[in-house]
C-alpha positions as CSV (number, residue, x, y, z in Angstrom):
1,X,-14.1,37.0,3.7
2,X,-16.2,34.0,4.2
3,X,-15.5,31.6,1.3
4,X,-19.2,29.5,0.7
5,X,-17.5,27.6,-2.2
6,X,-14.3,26.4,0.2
7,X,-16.5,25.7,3.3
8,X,-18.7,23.3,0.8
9,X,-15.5,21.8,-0.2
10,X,-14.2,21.4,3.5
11,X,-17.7,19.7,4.5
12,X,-17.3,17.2,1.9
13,X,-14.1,16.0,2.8
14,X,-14.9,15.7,6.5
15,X,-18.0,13.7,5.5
16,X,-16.4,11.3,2.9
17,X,-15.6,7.8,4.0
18,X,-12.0,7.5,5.5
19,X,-9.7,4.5,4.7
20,X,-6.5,3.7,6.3
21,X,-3.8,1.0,5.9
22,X,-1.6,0.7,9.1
23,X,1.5,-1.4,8.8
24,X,3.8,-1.8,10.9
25,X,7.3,-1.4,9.8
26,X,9.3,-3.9,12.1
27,X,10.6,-5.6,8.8
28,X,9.8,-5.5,5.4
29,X,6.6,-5.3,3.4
30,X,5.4,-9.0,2.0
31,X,2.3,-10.0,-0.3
32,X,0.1,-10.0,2.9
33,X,0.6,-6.3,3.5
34,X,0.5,-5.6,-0.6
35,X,-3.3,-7.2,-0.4
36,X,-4.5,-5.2,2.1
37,X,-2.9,-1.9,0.9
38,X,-4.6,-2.8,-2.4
39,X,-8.3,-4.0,-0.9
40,X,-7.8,-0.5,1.1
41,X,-7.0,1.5,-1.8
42,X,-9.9,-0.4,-4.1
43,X,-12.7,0.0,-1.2
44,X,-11.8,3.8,-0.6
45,X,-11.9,4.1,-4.7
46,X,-15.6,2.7,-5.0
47,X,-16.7,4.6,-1.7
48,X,-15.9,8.0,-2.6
49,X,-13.9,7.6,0.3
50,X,-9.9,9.0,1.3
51,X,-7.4,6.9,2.2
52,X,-4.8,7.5,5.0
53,X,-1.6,5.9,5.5
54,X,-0.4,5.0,9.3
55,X,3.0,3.5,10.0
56,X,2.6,1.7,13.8
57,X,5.7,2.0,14.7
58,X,5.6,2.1,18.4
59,X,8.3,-0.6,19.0
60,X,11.3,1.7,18.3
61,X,13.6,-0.9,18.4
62,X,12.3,-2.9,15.2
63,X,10.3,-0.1,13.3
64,X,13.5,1.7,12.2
65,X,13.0,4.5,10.0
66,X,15.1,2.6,7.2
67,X,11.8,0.2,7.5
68,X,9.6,3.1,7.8
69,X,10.9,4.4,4.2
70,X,11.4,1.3,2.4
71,X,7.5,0.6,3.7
72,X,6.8,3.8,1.5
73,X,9.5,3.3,-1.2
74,X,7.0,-0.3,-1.9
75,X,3.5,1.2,-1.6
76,X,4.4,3.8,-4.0
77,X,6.1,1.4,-6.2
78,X,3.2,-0.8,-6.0
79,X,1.3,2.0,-7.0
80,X,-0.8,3.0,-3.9
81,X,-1.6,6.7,-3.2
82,X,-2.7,8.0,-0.3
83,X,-3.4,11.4,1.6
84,X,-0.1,13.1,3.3
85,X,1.1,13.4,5.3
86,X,1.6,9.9,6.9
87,X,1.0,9.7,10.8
88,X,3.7,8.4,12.7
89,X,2.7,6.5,16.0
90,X,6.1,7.4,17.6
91,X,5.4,10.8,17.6
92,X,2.0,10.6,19.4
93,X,3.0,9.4,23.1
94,X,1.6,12.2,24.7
95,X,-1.7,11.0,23.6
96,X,-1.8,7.6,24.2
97,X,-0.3,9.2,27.7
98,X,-3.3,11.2,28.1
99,X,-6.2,8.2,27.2
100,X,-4.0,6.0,29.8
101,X,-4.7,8.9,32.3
102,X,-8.2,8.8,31.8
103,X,-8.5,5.0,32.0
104,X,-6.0,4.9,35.2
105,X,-8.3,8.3,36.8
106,X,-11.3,5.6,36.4
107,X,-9.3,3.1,38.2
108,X,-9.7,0.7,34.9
109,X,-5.5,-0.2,35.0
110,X,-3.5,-1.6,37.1
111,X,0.1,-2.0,37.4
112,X,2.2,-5.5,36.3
113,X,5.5,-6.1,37.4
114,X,5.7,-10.1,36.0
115,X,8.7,-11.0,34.5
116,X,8.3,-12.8,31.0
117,X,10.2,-15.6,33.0
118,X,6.8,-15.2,35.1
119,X,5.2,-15.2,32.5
120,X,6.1,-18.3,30.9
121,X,5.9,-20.7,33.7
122,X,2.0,-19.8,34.0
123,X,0.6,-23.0,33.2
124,X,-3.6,-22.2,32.4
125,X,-6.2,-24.4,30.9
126,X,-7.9,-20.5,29.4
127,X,-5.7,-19.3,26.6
128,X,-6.6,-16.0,24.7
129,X,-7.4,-15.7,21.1
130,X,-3.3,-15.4,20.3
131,X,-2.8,-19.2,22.3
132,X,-1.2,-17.6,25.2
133,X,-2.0,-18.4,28.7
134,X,-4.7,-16.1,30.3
135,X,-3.2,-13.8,32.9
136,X,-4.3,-14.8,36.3
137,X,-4.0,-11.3,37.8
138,X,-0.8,-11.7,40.1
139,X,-0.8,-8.1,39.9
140,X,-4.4,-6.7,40.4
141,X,-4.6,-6.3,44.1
142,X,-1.2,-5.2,44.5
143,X,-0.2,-1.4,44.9
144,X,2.4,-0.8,42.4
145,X,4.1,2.1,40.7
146,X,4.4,2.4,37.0
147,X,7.7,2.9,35.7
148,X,9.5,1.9,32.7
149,X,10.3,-1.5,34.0
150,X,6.1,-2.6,34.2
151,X,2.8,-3.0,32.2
152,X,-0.5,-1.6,32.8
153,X,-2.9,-4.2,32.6
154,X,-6.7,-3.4,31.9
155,X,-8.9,-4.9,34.9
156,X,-11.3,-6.7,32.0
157,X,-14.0,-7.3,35.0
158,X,-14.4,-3.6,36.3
159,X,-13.8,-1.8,32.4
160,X,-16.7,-4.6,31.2
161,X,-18.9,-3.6,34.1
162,X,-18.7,0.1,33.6
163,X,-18.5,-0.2,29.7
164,X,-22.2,-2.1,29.9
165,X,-23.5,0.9,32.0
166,X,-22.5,3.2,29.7
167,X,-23.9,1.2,26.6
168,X,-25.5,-2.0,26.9
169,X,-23.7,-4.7,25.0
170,X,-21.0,-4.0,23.1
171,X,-20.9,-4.4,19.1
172,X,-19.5,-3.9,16.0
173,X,-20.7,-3.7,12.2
174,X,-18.4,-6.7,10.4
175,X,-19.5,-6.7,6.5
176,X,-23.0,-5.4,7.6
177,X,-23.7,-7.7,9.8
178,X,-23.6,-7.0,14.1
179,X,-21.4,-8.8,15.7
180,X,-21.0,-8.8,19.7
181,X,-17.8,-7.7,20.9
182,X,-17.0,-10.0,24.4
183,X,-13.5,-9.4,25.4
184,X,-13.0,-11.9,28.0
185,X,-11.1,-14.2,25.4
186,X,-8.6,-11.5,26.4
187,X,-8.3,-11.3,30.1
188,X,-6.7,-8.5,31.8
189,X,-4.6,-7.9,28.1
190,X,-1.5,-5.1,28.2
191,X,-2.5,-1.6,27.4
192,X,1.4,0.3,27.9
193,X,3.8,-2.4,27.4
194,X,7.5,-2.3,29.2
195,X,9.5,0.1,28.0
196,X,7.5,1.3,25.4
197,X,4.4,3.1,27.7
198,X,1.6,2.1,25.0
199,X,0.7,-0.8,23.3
200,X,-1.2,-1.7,20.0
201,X,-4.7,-2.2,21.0
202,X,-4.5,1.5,22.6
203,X,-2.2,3.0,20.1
204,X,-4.8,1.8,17.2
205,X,-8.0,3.4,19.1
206,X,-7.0,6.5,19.6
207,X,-5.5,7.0,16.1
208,X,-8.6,5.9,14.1
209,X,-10.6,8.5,16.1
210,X,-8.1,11.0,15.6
211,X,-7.9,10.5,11.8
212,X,-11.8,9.7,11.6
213,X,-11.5,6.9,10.6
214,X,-14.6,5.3,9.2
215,X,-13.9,2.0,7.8
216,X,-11.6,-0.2,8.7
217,X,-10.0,-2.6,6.3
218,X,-7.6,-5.1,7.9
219,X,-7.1,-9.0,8.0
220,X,-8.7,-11.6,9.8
221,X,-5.9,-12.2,12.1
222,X,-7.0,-9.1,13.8
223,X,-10.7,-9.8,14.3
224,X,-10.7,-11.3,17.5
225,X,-9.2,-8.3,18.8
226,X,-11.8,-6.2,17.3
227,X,-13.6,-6.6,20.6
228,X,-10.5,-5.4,22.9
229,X,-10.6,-1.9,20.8
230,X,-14.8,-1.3,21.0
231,X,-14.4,-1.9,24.4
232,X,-11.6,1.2,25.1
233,X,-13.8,3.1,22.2
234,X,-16.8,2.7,24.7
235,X,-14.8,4.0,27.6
236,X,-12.9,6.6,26.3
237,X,-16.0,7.7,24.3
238,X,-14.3,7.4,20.7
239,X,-16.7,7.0,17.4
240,X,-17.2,3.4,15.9
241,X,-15.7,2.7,12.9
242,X,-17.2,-0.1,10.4
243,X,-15.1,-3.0,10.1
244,X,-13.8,-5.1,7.1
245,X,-11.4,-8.5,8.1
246,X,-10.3,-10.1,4.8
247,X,-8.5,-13.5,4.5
248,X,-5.1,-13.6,4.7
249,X,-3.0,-14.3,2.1
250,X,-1.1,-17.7,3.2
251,X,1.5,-20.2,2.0
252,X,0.5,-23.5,0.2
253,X,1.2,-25.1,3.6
254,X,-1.9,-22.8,5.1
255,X,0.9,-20.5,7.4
256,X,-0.1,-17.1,7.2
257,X,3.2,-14.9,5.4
258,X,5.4,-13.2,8.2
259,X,8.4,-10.9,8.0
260,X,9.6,-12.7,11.4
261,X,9.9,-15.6,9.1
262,X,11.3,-13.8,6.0
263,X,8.8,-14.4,3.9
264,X,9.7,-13.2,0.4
265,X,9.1,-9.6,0.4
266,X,8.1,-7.0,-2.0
267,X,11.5,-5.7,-2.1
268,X,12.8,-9.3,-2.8
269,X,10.1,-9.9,-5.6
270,X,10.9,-6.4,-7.4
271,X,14.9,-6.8,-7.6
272,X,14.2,-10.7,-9.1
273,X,11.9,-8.5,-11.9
274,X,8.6,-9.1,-11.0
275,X,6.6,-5.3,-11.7
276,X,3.9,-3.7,-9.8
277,X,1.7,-5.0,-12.6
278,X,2.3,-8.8,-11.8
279,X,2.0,-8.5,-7.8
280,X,-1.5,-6.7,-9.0
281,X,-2.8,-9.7,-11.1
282,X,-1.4,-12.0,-8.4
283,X,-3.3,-10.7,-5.8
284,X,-6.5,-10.3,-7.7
285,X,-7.0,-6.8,-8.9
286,X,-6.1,-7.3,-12.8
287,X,-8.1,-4.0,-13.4
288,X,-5.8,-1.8,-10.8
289,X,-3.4,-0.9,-13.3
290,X,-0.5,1.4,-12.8
């Protein structure tokens, strides 16, 4: 029997904002990531909205499951609550596999057999928004066959070309205001790495779609690369999500925190007796009490 009441209920949900924090687990889980967990979870609170979690853990050598639940052992100590259950990049291949498909059927990739030795000794006055050395395209005109050993590399002139036909030029809403999304900082940038068969800019697209995800709520270090993912939203005809950068929490030295550098992590903080409470206060949300 139709159920009026439960189909009002479903409706609602579908149409209420959607939130997601998206670490990735390749170490553990610092101030940084507690700030944006927290913004995330604030934002989704005063929206009316859900909040998802998503650990991107595509790089299965570093995102080990004993990061993946000591990731979730600190957001629910720190108090964060969020929808279950948790999406798991690893176990969604097959449709990054299928998006590459359509982008390789549109003849938008190309293979890339450069070794990082290659790599390296590219000497370029163009660097992209990371301070790495544009790619000069070694690769493009080659025929190549992908295997486990090579990259795909986006052809940034053709997938610009063809992404302006579709749409015009290419934006995104950043705090309500437009911003123009022009990816040619990037060059031809990796979209399936070595070994690996996706990469983060593809991985993150077609997850927020899946989830329907509505507002993204991430740090500044990531804006620049805002204008990689509208442009594979445009061509693989995915929704446009709003977008939120926030500053990053830093040293007093100005360095951004990093678990590469082992910054002192949650974990760290709560075995030397600081509570949930205190990391709260610290961070600027006095009034998010356990």
């Amino acid at each position: 029997m139709f159920d009026e009441r439960s189909a009002t209920s479903q409706e609602a949900i579908m149409t209420r904002p959607v939130f997601r924090f998206a670490p990735s687990p390749n170490g553990k889980l610092h101030l940084g990531h507690a700030y944006s967990a927290l913004l995330n979870q604030k934002m989704a609170t005063e929206a009316g909205g859900r909040l998802l979690l998503r650990m991107e853990d595509i790089d299965h050598l570093r995102c080990t499951r004993e990061n993946c639940a000591a990731a979730l052992a600190d957001l629910r100590w720190l108090g964060i609550t969020f929808e279950e259950p948790v999406l798991y990049q690893n176990e969604r291949l097959p449709a990054y596999r299928t998006a590459i498909a359509r982008l390789m059927d549109r003849g938008l990739l190309y293979v890339c057999t450069c070794t990082r030795k290659q790599l390296s000794a590219i000497k370029s006055t163009a660097h992209d928004p990371e301070g790495q050395s544009l790619y000069p395209g070694t690769c493009r005109s080659k025929a190549r066959v992908f295997d486990r050993n090579a990259c795909l590399r986006l052809d940034l002139a053709k997938a610009t070309s063809l992404a302006q036909m579709r749409g015009g030029s290419i934006t995104w809403l950043e705090k309500d205001e437009r911003v123009a999304a022009d990816a040619r900082a990037w060059g031809d940038v990796v979209i399936a790495r070595k070994q690996i068969g996706t990469s983060y800019h593809l991985s993150v697209v077609v997850d927020d779609a899946e989830q329907g995800v509505t507002d993204i709520v991430r740090g500044e270090d990531l804006l620049h690369a805002t204008a990689i993912h509208r442009l594979l939203q445009v061509l693989l005809g995915l929704p446009v999500p709003r977008y939120h950068h926030h500053a990053l929490i830093r040293h007093d030295t100005g360095c951004k925190l990093s678990k590469s550098k082992a910054d002192t992590s949650l974990d760290g903080l709560r075995r030397e007796g600081t509570t949930a409470q205190d990391i709260r206060r610290m961070l600027g949300f006095p009034g998010s009490e356990i």
